[in-house]
N, C-alpha and C positions, 0 to 999 in steps of 0.2 A: 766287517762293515765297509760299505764301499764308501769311498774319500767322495765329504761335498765338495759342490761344487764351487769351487773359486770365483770372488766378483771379478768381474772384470771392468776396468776402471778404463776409459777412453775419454781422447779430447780430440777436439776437431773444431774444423772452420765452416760455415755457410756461408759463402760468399752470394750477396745482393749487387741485382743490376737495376738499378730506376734512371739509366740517362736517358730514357726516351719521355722522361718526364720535365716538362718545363719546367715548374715550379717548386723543384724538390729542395727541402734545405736542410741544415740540423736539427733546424725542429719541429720539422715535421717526420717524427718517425714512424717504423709499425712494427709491430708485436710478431716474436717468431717463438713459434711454440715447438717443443720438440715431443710425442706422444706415443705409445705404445699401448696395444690392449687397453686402448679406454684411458688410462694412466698419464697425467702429465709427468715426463722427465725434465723440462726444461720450459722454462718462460722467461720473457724478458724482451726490451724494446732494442732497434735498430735504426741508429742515426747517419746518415748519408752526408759525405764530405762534397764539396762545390760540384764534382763531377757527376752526383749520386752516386757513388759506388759505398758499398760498405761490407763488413765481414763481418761477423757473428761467432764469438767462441764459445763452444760450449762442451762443460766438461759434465763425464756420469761418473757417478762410483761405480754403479752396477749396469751397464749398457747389455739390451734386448740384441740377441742377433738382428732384425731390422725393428724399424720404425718412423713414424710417420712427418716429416716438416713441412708445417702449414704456418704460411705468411698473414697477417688480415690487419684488419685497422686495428689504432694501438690503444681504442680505450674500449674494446671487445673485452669480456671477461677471459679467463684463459682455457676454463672448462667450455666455454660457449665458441671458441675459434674453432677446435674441430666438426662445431655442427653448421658452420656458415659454408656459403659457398665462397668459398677462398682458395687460394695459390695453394698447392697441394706437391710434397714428393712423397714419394717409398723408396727409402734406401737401405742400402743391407749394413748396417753396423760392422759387421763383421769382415764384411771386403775390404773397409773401410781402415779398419784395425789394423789388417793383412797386409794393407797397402796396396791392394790390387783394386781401388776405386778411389776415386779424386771426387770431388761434389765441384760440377760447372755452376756457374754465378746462376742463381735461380730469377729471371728476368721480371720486373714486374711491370704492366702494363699498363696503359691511359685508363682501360676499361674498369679494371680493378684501384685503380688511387682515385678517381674520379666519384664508382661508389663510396668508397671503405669510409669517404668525409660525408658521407652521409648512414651508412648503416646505422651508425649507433650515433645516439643525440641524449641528449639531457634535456629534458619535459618538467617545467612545473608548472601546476593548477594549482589555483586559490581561490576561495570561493567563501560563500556562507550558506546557511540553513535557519531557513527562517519559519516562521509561521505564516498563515495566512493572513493575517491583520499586518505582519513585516516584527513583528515582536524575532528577537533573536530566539535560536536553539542552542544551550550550551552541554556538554557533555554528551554529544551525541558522535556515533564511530559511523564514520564518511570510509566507503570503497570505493575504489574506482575500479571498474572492469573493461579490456577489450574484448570487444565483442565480433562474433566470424558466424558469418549465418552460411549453410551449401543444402540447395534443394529446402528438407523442410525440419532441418537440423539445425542448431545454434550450438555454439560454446562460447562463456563467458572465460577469461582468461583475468582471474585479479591480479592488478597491477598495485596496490599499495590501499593504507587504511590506514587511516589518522584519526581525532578527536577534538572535534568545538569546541574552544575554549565561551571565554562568558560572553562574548559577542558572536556568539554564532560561525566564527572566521575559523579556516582551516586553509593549511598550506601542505603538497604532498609534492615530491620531488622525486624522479625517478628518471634511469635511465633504458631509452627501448633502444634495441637492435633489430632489423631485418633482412633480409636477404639470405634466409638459412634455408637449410636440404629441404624440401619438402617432409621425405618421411620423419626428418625429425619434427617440424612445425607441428606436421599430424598426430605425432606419437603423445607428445606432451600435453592436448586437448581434450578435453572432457566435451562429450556430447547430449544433449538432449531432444529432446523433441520439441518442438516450438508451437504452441493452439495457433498464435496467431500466423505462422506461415502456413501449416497445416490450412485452416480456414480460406487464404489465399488461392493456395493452389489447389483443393479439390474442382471448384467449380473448372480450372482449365486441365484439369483432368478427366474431367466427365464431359470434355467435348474432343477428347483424341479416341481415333477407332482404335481398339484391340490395345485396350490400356485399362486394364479392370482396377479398379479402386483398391489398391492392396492396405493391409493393415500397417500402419506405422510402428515400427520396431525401433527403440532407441540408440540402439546401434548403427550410425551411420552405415550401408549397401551400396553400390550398385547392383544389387539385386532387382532393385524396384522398377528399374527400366525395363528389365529384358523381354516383358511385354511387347513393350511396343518398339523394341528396336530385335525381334525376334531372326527374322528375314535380311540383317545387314550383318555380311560375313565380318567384315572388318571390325564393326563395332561388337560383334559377340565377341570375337577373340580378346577383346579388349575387357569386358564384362568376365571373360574368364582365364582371366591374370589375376596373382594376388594383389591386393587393393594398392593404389601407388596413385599417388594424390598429381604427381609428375604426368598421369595420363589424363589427367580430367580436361584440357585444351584439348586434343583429338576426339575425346569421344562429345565433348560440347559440338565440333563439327557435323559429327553424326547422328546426335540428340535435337539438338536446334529446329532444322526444315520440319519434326514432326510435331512441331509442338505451333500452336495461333501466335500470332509477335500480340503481347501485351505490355505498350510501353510505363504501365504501372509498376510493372514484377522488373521491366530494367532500370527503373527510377531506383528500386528500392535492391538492386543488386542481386538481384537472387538469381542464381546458375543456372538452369544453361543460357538466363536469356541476357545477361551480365555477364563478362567474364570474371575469373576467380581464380585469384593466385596469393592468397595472403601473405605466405610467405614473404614477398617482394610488399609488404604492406608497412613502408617506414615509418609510415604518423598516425599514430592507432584509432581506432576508432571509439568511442568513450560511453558509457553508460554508471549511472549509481545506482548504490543501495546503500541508504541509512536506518540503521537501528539506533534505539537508545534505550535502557532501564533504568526509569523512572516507575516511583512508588512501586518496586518491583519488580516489577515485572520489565521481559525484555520484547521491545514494540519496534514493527516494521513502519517507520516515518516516507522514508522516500524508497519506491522499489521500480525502477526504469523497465522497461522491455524496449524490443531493438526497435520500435518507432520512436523512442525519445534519444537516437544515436546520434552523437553528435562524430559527423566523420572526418578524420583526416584534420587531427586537432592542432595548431599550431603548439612549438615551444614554449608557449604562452599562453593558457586556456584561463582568462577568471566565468565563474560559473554565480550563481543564483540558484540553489535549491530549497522547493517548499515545498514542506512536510504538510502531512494529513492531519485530521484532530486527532490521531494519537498522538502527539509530541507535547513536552513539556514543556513549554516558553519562559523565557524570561517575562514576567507581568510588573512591570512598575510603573502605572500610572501615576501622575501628581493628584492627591487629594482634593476635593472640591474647597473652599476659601468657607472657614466660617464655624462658629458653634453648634456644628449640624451632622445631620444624617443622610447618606442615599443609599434605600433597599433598593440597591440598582438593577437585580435580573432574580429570575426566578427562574432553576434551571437552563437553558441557554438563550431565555427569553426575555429581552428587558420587559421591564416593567410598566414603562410606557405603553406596551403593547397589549395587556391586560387590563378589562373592563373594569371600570371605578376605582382607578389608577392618575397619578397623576401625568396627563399626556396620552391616556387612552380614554374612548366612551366613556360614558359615565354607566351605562347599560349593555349587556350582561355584564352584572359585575362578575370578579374574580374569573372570567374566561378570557385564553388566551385569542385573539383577531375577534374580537366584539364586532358583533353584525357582519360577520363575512357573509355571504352569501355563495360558501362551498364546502367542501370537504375539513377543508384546514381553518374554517371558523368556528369560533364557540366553541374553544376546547378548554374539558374542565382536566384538573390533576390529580393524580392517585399516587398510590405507594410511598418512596422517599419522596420530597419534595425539597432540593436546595436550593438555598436564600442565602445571595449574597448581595452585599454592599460595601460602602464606602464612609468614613469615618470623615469630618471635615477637619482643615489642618488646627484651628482652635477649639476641637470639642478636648474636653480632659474626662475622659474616660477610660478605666480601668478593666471595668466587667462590666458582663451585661447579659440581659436575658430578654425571651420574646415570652411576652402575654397576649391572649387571646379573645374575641369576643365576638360578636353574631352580627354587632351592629359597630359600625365607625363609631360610635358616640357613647359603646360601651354597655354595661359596666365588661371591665375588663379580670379577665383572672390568667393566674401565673401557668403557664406549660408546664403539662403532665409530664415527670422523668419520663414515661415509658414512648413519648411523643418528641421526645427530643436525644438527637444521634449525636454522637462524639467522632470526633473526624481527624485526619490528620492533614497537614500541611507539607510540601517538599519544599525546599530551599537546595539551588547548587553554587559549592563554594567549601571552603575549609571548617570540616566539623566541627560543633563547640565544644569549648572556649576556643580547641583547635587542634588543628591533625589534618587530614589528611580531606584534600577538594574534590569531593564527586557533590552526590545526589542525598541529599540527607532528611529523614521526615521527622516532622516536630509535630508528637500530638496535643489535641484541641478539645479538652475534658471538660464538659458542664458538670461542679461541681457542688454543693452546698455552703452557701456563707451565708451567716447570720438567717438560714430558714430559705433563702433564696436558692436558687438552680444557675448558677452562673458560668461563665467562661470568661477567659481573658483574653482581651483586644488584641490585633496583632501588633498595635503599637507598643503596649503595656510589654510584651513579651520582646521585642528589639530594643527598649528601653532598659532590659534587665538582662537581655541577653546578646554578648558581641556589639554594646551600643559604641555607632559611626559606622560598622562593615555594613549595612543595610544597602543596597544599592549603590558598594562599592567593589566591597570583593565574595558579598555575600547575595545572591540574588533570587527572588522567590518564581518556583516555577510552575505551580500549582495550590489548588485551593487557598491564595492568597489574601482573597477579599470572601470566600467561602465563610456565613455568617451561621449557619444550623441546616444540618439536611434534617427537614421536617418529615417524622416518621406517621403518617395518618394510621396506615394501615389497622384496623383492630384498634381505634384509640378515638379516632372521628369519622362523625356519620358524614352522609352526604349531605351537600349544602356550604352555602356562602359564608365566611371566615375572614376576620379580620386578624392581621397580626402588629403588633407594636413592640419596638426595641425599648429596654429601659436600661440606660446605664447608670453607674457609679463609679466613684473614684475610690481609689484603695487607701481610709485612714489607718490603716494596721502598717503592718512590713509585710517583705515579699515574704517569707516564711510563715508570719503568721497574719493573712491578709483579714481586713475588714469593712465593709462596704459603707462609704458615705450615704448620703441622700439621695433620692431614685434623681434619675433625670427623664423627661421625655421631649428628646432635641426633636427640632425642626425639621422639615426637610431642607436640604441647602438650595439657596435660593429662593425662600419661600416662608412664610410666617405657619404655614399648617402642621399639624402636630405629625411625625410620624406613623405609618399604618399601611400596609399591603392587604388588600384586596385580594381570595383566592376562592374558587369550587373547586370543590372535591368531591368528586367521584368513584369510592376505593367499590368495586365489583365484591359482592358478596357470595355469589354462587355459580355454576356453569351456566346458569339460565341468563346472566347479563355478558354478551346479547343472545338470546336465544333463536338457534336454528333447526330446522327441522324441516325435511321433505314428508310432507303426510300423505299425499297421495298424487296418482300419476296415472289419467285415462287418455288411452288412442282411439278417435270417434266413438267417444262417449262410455267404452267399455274400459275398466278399469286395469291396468297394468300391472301386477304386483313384483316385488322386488325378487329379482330372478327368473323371472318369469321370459317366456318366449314369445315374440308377439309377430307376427304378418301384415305387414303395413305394405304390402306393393301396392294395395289399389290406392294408397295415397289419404286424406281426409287431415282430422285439425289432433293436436297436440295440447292437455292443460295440466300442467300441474301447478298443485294447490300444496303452498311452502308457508312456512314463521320466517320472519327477520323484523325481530322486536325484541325492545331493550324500557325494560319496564322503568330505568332512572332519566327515558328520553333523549341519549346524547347519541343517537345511531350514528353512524359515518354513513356508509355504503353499503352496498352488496351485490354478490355476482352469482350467476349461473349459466354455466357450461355444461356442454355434454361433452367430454372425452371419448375417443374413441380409436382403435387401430394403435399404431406407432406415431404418437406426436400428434394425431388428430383433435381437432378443437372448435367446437361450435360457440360463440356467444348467444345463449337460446334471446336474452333480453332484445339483443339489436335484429332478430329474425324479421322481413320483411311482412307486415300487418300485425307483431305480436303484441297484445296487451294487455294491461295490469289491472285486475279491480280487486279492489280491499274486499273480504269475507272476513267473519269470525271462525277461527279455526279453537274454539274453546276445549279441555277448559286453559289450555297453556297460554292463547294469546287474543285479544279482539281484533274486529277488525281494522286494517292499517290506519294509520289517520291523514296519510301521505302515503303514494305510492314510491317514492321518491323518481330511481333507484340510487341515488345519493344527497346528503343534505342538502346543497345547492338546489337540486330540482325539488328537494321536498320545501325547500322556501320559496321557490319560483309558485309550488302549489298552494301556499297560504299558510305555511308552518311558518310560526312565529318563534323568534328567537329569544334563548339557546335551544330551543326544543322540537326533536322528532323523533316519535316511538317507534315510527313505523309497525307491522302487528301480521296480521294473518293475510295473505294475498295469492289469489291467482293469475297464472300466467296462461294465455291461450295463442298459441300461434296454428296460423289457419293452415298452413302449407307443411305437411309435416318433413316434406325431401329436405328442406331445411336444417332440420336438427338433427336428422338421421340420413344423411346423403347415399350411404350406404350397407350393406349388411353387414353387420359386426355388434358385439356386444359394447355396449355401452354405458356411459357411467356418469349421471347426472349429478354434478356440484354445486352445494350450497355454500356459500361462503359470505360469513355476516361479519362486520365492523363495526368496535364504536370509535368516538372520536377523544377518549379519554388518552391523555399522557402519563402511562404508568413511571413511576420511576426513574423519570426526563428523560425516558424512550417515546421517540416521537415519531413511530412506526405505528402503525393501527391496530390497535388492540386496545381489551381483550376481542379477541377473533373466533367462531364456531364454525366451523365446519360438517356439514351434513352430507351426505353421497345417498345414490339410488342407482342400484346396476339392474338393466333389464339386456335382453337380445333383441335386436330388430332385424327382421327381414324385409328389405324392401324391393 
């Protein structure tokens, strides 16, 4: 067996020269690392006596024949010293040992003490995350990222990630360094493609000659140039070197002149018309992303792109972020003063704003913008419907349920189980009785007592459960004031609906509860008995709203679907379509003809086109409004909440218009109503109808 080999144990000195630094004292030292193959052997700081001079001993157990000693600022990490640019030897250990090499004082300059008190720095941001209304976000994970955009690439580089406590406040502390090797800076980067730089620079890409629109690859290239830097010797040889982030200054020299000066793209730094050395980038550039899971699910609240970069941050950053309607807010309003009730919003709409409401028309009732005169007036509601309010601070209420009735004035009867949903509630804070503070959900059961279909108040439930942490260390952050999502669907027809809260107080115990005397409290503020006003509109079949293209002739000769048709000598255009909605709550409707890549006609707005009502039977009569949206169909004498709109054709006299030129084409019907399914307040239910023909023109 051949004999291991023997450590070998060595001590030695580095001697330090800083007297050509004024300022140098004991305590300000710097960090000397001793490194081999990647490997720290030795770390540790270097303090300077009145003259700066200093020596540095350093012992191995097992000393490398050579290796590397690099000087750098002394609150550098020690793995991170050999990737800066810093004071740098290669010595041979081994000469060293032999005695046939002495280490000269390794000098350190103005140029390098000057940086190294600025490489590395200590950064904190504090900040909050709030809602839109300024209500706090608690329990939500705050990133911080720097961000480095080159051409039409970005990397986000995360810097730290923390968590909102119950005011929304968050603090994050960290320490950057800069001034490191290029290739290292580069090596460490994740890259992506960026839409919104992309979208930037096409357009001044499609005005350089001999610069073809190449496909973006996620792989940062200089590939992508050598289009149009084809013909420049100097810059090819440099395009065909392996990539070395150190050349990107020279070839910006020779990229630049061929490109227009657009002082937008050097506002916003982007290379070549910026220059770009991150690396040397001491005080980062900042962007966030906040998530949170609430009831659930994990939701993207704040997500920055490099337009919201805040650059070149001080030591010092407080911030302000507000999240989207996905976030879970802290909600604790003070209750209204009084032995009362406010069914304050119906889905995201107060109440006020709903016809035969208090504080809205008195006409349409139960529609949301009574009497608009557009798209977004006289909307009725479908599907779940949630109904929330507010308890005043001396009603004494326990439980409680919604009754129903046709007319404000009654007679009133109790909610079908199969019309009323069970819900739940989130609160964040230490779970009950207790444990552990996140995100916690407390369900909202309509139950049976004494015959009745009840649920209990959220006050009755803080009063029995963790009573005093309510808006102290317990805080609700969803469906708080959530009073019954009303389920119509299958359960109620269409038509105007009254609802009424009745409470009682709990003469039983909480284990085995029993229901005092109904109540039917006031509105607060007001002598009138409780009651929301609502239409419903639940759609019964695909025919609400019903669409359909029935036919389609080019100078009077009928066009059939697929069909090839010869329209060069030009003449008039009419098709005859449905957009009707037999419960009369239409929104809108549109018709396009599609054509080519992205091509797009509005046939409606065609110069001289227009609409006369027909009976297209037996599906639908004719329109009673041509509209082609509520507004215009009330500007034409549709009286409110109601337009069926029905069977109509369109004629447009010019037909270069809707077929500009030869290509197959594909005529869109698209019908709306104005019903709010589900507190989805996007338009629908929606039909779509198509008709493809070819046109030669």
């Amino acid at each position: 067996m051949s004999e291991q080999k023997k450590a070998r144990r060595l001590s030695f000195d580095i001697p330090l020269d800083a007297t050509g630094i004024a300022d140098v004292t004991a305590e300000t030292p710097v960090k000397v690392v001793v490194a081999s193959a990647g490997k720290i052997l030795h770390a540790g700081l270097a303090r300077f006596d009145k003259q700066g001079r200093s020596v540095v001993r350093v012992e191995l157990s097992d000393a490398p024949d050579t290796a590397q000693i690099i000087i750098g600022p002394p609150d550098a990490a020690d793995d991170d010293l050999p990737r800066l640019q810093t004071i740098s030897r290669t010595v041979s250990l081994r000469a060293v040992q032999e005695g046939k090499f002495k280490l000269d004082p390794i000098v350190i300059s103005p140029y390098y003490w000057h940086w190294w008190r600025r490489w590395c720095r200590e950064f904190t941001i504090t900040g909050r995350v709030i809602c839109p209304n300024g209500q706090p976000v608690p329990g939500a994970r705050v990133c911080a990222f720097d961000v480095d955009w080159w051409w039409w690439w970005a990397s986000r580089q995360q810097i730290d990630c923390v968590t909102t406590d119950a005011n929304g406040s968050f603090t994050m502390k960290f320490r950057w360094c800069c001034g490191w090797w290029p290739w290292w800076w580069w090596r460490i980067r994740h890259w992506q493609l960026d839409p919104s730089l992309i979208e930037r620079l096409r357009p001044v890409i499609e005005q350089v000659p001999d610069f073809p629109i190449p496909i973006p690859d996620p792989r940062p290239s200089l590939d992508v140039f050598a289009p149009v830097l084809a013909r420049d010797g100097q810059a090819t040889a440099l395009l065909s070197q392996p990539f070395d982030p150190a050349n990107l200054p020279a070839l910006r020299e020779r990229l630049l002149p061929k490109f227009p000066l657009i002082p937008e793209l050097e506002q916003l730094r982007i290379w070549p018309w910026a220059p770009w050395q991150p690396w040397w980038d001491c005080s980062p550039d900042i962007i966030f992303r906040v998530t949170q899971v609430c009831q659930g699910e994990v939701k993207v609240i704040v997500d920055e792109t490099i337009a919201d970069t805040r650059w070149n941050i001080p030591t010092n950053l407080s911030v302000t972020l507000v999240a989207n309607e996905q976030a879970c807010c802290i909600d604790n309003p003070p209750p209204p003063e009084g032995n009362c009730v406010v069914v304050a919003n119906v889905c995201s709409s107060l109440t006020g704003s709903i016809g035969g409401n208090l504080g809205a028309s008195a006409t349409p009732a139960g529609y949301l913008n009574p009497g608009v005169a557009a798209i977004h007036g006289d909307r009725p509601f479908a599907g779940t419907v949630l109904i929330g309010g507010l308890f005043g601070s001396a009603a004494q209420v326990d439980f409680y349920e919604f009754e129903w009735a046709t007319n404000p004035a009654g007679p009133w009867q109790p909610m079908p189980a199969a019309a009323v949903g069970n819900f739940k509630r989130t609160f964040w804070g230490p779970a009950l009785p207790a444990g552990v503070t996140d995100f916690h959900d407390v369900s909202v059961d309509f139950t049976p007592i004494d015959g009745r279909l009840v649920a209990p108040t959220r006050e009755y439930f803080e009063a029995n459960n963790g009573p005093g942490t309510w808006g102290m260390s317990r805080f609700w952050v969803s469906n708080r004031d959530l009073l019954l999502p009303w389920l119509t669907a299958n359960t109620f027809g269409d038509g105007v609906y009254y609802l009424r809260l009745v409470g009682y107080r709990n003469t039983g115990t909480v284990t085995n509860p029993q229901l005092g005397a109904p109540q039917i409290l006031p509105i607060c503020n007001t002598e009138r008995d409780n009651y929301l006003a609502l239409a419903i509109d639940n759609s019964t079949s695909t025919l609400e709203p019903a669409a359909d293209i029935v036919a389609v002739r080019i100078n009077g000769n009928p066009a059939g679907a697929c069909a090839t048709v010869n329209a060069g000598s030009g003449g008039t255009l009419e098709i005859d379509f449905i957009a009707y909605d037999v419960d009369r709550h239409l929104a809108f409707y549109t018709l396009e003809a599609t054509y080519g890549k992205n091509g797009r006609v509005n046939l409606l707005a065609c110069p001289g086109a227009t609409l006369t009502p027909i009976p297209l039977l037996p599906t639908a009569p004719a329109a009673d409004f041509v509209g082609p949206d509520y507004g215009a169909a009330r500007a034409q004498g549709a009286a409110a909440p109601h337009w069926r709109g029905g069977g109509l054709r369109l004629t447009i006299p010019n037909l270069s218009c809707a077929f500009p030129q030869t290509c197959c084409y594909q005529i869109e019907l698209r019908v709306y109503k104005r019903t709010i399914v589900s507190c989805n307040y996007d338009y629908h239910p929606r039909q779509l109808s198509f008709y493809s023909l070819t046109v030669a023109v």
